[in-house]
KEVEX-360443 format. One record per residue (C-alpha): x, y, z; residue in one letter. Coordinates in steps of 0.1 Angstrom, whole numbers, padded with zeros to 4 digits, m for minus. Example, Ala and Ser with C-alpha at 12.3 -4.5 7.8 and 13.67 -1.06 7.14 Angstrom:
+-------+-------+-------+------+
|    c1 |    c2 |    c3 | code |
+-------+-------+-------+------+
|  0123 | m0045 |  0078 |    a |
|  0137 | m0011 |  0071 |    s |
+-------+-------+-------+------+
//
This chain:
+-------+-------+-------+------+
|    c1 |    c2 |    c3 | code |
+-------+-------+-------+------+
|  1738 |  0400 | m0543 |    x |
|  1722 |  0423 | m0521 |    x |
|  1751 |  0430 | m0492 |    x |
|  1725 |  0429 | m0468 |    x |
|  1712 |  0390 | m0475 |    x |
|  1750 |  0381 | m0468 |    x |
|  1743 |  0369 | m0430 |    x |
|  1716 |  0346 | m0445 |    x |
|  1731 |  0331 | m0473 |    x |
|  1752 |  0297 | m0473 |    x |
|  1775 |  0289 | m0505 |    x |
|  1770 |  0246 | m0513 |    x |
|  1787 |  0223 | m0535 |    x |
|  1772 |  0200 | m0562 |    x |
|  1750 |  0176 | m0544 |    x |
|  1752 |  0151 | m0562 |    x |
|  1791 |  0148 | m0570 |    x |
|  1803 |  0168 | m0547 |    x |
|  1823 |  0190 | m0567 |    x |
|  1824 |  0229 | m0558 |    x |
|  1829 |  0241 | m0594 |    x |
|  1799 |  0253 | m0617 |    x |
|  1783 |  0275 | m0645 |    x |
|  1759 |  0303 | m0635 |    x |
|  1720 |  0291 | m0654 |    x |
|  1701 |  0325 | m0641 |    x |
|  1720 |  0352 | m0621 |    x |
|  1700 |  0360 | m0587 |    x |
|  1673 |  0390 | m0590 |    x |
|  1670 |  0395 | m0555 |    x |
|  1657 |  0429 | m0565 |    x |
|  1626 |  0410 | m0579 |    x |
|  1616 |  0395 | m0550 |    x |
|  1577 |  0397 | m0543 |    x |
|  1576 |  0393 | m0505 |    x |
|  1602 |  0394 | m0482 |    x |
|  1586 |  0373 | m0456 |    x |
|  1604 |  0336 | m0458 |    x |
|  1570 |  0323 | m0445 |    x |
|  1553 |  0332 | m0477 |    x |
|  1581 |  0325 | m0500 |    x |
|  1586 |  0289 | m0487 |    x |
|  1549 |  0280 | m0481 |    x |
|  1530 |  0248 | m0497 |    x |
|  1516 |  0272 | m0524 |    x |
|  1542 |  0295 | m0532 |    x |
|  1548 |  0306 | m0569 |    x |
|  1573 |  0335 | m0567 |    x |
|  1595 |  0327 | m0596 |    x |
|  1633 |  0321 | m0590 |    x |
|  1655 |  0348 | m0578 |    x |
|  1679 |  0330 | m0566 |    x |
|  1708 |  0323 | m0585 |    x |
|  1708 |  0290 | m0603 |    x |
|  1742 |  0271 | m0612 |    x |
|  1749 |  0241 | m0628 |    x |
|  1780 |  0219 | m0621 |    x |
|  1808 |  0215 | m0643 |    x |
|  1809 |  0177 | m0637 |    x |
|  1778 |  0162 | m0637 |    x |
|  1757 |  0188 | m0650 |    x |
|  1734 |  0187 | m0620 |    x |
|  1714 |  0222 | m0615 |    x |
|  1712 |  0237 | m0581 |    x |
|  1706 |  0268 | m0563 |    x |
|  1736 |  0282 | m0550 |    x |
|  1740 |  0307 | m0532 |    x |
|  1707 |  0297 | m0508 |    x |
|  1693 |  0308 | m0473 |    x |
|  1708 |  0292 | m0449 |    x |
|  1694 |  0256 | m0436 |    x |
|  1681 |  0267 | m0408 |    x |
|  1662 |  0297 | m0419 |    x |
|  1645 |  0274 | m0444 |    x |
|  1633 |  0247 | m0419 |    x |
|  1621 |  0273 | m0398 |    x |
|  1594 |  0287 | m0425 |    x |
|  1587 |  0257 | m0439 |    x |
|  1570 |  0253 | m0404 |    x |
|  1550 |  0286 | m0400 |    x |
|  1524 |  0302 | m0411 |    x |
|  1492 |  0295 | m0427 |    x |
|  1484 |  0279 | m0464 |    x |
|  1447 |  0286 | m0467 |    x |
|  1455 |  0290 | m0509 |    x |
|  1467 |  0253 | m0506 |    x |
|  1441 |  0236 | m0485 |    x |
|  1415 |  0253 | m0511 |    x |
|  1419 |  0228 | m0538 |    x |
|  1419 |  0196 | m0516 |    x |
|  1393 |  0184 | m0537 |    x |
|  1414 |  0184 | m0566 |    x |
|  1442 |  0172 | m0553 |    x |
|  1423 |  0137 | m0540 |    x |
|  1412 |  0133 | m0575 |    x |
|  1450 |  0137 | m0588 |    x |
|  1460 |  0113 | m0559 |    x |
|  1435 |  0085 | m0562 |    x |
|  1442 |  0082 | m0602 |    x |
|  1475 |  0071 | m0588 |    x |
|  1465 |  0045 | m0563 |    x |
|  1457 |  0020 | m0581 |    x |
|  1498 |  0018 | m0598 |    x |
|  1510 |  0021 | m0561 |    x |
|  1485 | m0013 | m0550 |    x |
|  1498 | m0035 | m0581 |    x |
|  1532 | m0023 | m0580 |    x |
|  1528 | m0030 | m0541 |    x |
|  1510 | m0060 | m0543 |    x |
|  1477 | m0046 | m0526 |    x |
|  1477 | m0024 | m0498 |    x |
|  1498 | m0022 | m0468 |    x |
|  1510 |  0002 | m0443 |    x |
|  1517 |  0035 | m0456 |    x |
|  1538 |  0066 | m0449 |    x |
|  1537 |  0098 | m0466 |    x |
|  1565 |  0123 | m0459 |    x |
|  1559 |  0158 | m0467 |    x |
|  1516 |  0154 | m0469 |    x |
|  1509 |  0190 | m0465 |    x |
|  1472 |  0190 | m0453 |    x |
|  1468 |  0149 | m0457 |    x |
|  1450 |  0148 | m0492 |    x |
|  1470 |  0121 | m0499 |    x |
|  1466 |  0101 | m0468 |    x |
|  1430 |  0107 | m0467 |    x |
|  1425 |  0091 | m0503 |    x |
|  1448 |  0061 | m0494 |    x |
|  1426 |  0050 | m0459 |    x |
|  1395 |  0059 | m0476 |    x |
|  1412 |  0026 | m0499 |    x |
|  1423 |  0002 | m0469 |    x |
|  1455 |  0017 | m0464 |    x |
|  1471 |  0019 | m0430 |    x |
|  1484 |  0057 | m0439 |    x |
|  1498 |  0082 | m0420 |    x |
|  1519 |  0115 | m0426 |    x |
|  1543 |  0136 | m0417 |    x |
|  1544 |  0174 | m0424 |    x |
|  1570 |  0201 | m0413 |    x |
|  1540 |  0229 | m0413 |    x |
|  1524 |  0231 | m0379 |    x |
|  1493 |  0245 | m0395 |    x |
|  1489 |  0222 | m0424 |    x |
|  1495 |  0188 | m0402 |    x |
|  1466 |  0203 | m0373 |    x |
|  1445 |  0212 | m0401 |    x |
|  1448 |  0181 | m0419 |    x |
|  1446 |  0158 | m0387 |    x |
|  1415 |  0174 | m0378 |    x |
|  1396 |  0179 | m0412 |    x |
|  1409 |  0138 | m0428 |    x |
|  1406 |  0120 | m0390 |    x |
|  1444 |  0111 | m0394 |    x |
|  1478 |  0109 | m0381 |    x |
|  1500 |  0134 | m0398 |    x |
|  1532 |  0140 | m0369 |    x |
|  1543 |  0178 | m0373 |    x |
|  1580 |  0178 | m0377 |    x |
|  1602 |  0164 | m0407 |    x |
|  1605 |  0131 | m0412 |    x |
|  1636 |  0129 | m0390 |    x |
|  1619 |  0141 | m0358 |    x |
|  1597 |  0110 | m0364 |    x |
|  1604 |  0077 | m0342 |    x |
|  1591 |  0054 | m0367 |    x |
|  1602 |  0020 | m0365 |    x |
|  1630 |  0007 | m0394 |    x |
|  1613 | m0016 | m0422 |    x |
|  1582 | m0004 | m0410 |    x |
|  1563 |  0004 | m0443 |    x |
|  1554 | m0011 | m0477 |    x |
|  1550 |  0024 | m0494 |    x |
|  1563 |  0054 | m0486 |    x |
|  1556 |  0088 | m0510 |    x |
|  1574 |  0118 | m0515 |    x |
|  1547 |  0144 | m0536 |    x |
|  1564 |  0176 | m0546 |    x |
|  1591 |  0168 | m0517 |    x |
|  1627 |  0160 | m0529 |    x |
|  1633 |  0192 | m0545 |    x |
|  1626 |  0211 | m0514 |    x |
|  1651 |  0189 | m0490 |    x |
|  1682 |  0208 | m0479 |    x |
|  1701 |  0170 | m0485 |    x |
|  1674 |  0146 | m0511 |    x |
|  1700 |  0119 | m0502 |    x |
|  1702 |  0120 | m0466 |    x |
|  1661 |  0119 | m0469 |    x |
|  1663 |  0085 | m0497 |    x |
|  1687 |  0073 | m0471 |    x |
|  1659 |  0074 | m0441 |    x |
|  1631 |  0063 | m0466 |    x |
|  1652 |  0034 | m0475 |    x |
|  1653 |  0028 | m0437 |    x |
|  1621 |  0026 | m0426 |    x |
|  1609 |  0006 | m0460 |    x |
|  1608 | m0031 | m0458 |    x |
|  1632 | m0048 | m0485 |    x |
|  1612 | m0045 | m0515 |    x |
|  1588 | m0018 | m0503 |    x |
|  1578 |  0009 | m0526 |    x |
|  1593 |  0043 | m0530 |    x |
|  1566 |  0069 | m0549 |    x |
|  1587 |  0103 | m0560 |    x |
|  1573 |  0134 | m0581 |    x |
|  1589 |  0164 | m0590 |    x |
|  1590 |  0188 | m0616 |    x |
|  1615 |  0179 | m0644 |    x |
|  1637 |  0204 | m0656 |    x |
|  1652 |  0185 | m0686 |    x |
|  1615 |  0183 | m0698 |    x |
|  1607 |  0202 | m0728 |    x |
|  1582 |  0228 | m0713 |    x |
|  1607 |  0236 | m0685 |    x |
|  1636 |  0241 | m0718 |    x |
|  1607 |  0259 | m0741 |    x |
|  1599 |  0282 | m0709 |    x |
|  1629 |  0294 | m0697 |    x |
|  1631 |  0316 | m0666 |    x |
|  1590 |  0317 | m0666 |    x |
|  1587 |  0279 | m0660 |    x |
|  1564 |  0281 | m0630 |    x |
|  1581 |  0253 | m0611 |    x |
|  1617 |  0274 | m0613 |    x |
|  1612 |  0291 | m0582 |    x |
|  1634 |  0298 | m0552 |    x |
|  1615 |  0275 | m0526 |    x |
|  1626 |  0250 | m0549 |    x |
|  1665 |  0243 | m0539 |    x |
|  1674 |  0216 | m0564 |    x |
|  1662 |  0205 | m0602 |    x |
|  1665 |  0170 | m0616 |    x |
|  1660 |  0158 | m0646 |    x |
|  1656 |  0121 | m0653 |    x |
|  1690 |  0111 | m0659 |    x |
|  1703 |  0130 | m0623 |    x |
|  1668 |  0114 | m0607 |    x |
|  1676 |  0078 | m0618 |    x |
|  1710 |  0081 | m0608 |    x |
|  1703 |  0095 | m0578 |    x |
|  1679 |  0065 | m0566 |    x |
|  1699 |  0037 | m0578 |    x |
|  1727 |  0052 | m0552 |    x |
|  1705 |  0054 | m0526 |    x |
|  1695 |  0016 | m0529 |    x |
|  1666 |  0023 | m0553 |    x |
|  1655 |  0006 | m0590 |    x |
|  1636 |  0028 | m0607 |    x |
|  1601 |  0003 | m0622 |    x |
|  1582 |  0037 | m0636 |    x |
|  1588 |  0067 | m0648 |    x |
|  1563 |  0089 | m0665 |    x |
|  1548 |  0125 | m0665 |    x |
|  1523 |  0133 | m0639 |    x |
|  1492 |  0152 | m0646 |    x |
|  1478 |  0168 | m0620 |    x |
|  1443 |  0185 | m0612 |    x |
|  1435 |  0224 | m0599 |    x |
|  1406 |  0242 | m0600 |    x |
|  1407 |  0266 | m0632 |    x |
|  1410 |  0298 | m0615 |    x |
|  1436 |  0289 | m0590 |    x |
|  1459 |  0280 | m0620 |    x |
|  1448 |  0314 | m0639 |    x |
|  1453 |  0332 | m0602 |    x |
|  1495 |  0310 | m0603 |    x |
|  1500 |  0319 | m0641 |    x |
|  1503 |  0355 | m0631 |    x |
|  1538 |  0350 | m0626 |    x |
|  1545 |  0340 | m0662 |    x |
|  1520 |  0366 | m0676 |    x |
|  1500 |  0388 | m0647 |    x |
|  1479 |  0407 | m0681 |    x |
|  1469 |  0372 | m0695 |    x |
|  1462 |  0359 | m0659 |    x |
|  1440 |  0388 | m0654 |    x |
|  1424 |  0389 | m0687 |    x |
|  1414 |  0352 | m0682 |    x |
|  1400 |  0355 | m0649 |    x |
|  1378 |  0384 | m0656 |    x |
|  1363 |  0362 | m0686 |    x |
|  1357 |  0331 | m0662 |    x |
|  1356 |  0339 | m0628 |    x |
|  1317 |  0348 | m0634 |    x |
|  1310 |  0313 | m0647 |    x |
|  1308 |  0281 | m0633 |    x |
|  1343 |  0270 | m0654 |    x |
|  1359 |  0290 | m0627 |    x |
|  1357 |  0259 | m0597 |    x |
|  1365 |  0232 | m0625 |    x |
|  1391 |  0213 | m0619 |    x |
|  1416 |  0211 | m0651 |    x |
|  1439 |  0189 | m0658 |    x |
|  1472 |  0202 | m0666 |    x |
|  1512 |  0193 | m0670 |    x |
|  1542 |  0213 | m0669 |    x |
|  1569 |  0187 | m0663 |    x |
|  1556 |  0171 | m0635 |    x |
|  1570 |  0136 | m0634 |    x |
|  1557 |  0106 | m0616 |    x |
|  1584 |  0078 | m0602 |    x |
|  1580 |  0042 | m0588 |    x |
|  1611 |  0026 | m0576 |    x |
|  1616 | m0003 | m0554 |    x |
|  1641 | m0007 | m0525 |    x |
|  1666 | m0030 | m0538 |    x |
|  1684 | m0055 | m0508 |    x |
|  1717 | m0033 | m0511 |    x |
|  1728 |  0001 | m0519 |    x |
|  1745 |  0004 | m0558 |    x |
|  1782 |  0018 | m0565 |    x |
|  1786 |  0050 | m0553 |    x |
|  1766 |  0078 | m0567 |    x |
|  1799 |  0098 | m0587 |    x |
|  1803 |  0059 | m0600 |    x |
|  1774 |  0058 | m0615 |    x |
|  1772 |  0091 | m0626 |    x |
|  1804 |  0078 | m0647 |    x |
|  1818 |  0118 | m0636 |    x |
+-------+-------+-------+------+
//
């Protein structure tokens, strides 16, 4: 590692067991690194591919990036800057959301009052009052949550969801879209969502799934192994993870989500920046170029409810 990144790196044990012992996945290519501005490398829409170094413990086999930036350093762009790239495919976005409404209202029993940690510019919330929802968000960006709050006509509190004085057992659904993997603890956050959901309420988690085979075919290029990303699940470590927390897992299944066709061309440039180019050339002067395709890289979609008591500790049932 570069000896100058020393002051702003943190070494971390194995979230999930605990254990500080581990096999190096990818060695850290700090000399890669696109853009040195922490703004830009932990925005909404970042896609600079991992260059960080990626472990995997010894124990349990969970994969996490370790050495990382400090805590602090993180939060601290998470919540500046700009993310025009992001809000430019809202449209998309409420199309991917609102085919999953209608799972969260039967698995809910209708709808309710919502909460959705994490919302980024609202899309989410915006689809679910359009639907009857009570919904409101939270969002750590300053810039996303005004620019949200202003363009949907909704709540969304700046701040992480632990700066919020929501009231416990407040909410029938809470969501978590492209969230978990980007918490500097995802337990201490299951542990707050399990707080302010009523007994039986809803818990909706996505997030790209590492033991997938795209993310095994693809290697290093997946686009979802990046550094803003701190931890990667698969489903066993995800399952496990919830049903510690106080969570049963009722659905589990890939996630297909919607972008316009040159934004993803624009994003594949990290895997090939020729192809990308290539391709954009040959529809950026057509209409195909603002279509929204679908599209799947092991994105994975998870319902589980909030069970009356927490299960055996987590290295329990990991059986570690």
């Amino acid at each position: 590692m570069d000896n100058s990144l020393d002051w702003q790196m943190e070494h971390v044990p194995c979230f999930l067991c605990g254990t500080d012992d581990h096999d190096v996945v990818y060695e850290a290519r700090h000399d890669h690194a696109a853009d040195a501005d922490l703004v830009h490398k932990f925005r909404a829409s970042s896609d600079e591919l991992l260059i960080d170094r990626l472990v995997r413990c010894r124990k349990c086999g969970f994969q996490y990036i370790n050495p990382r930036l400090r805590g602090e350093l993180i939060l601290s762009s998470y919540a500046q800057g700009e993310d025009r790239a992001y809000v430019s495919q809202l449209r998309a976005r409420e199309r991917t959301f609102a085919a999953s409404l209608d799972e969260i209202e039967r698995l809910a029993g209708g709808t309710g009052r919502l909460l959705d940690i994490g919302t980024a510019a609202g899309a989410f919330v915006g689809v679910a009052k359009a639907k009857g929802w009570q919904a409101e968000g939270c969002e750590p960006n300053r810039w996303l949550a005004e620019w949200g709050s202003r363009h949907y006509g909704i709540q969304i509190r700046p701040g992480s969801v632990f700066e919020q004085p929501y009231e416990s057992a407040g909410f029938d659904v809470i969501t978590l879209w492209d969230v978990i993997e980007h918490t500097l603890n995802p337990r201490e956050m299951l542990d707050r969502c399990r707080e302010l959901l009523k007994p039986g309420g809803i818990l909706v988690v996505n997030y790209p799934d590492a033991g997938s085979w795209i993310a095994r075919a693809m290697g290093r290029r997946w686009p979802f192994l990046t550094s803003a990303h701190l931890y990667y699940f698969d489903r066993r470590t995800i399952t496990q993870m919830l049903g510690s927390a106080g969570f049963a897992v009722e659905v589990m299944r890939p996630h297909v989500q919607r972008l316009e066709l040159d934004y993803i061309l624009r994003r594949g440039a990290v895997v090939s920046a020729t192809l990308s180019k290539l391709l954009r050339a040959i529809v950026g002067p057509t209409s195909l170029a603002r279509s929204q395709l679908p599209y799947w890289l092991g994105q994975t979609f998870i319902a589980a409810r909030r069970t009356l008591t927490c299960l055996t500790p987590m290295i329990a049932e990991l059986g570690v």
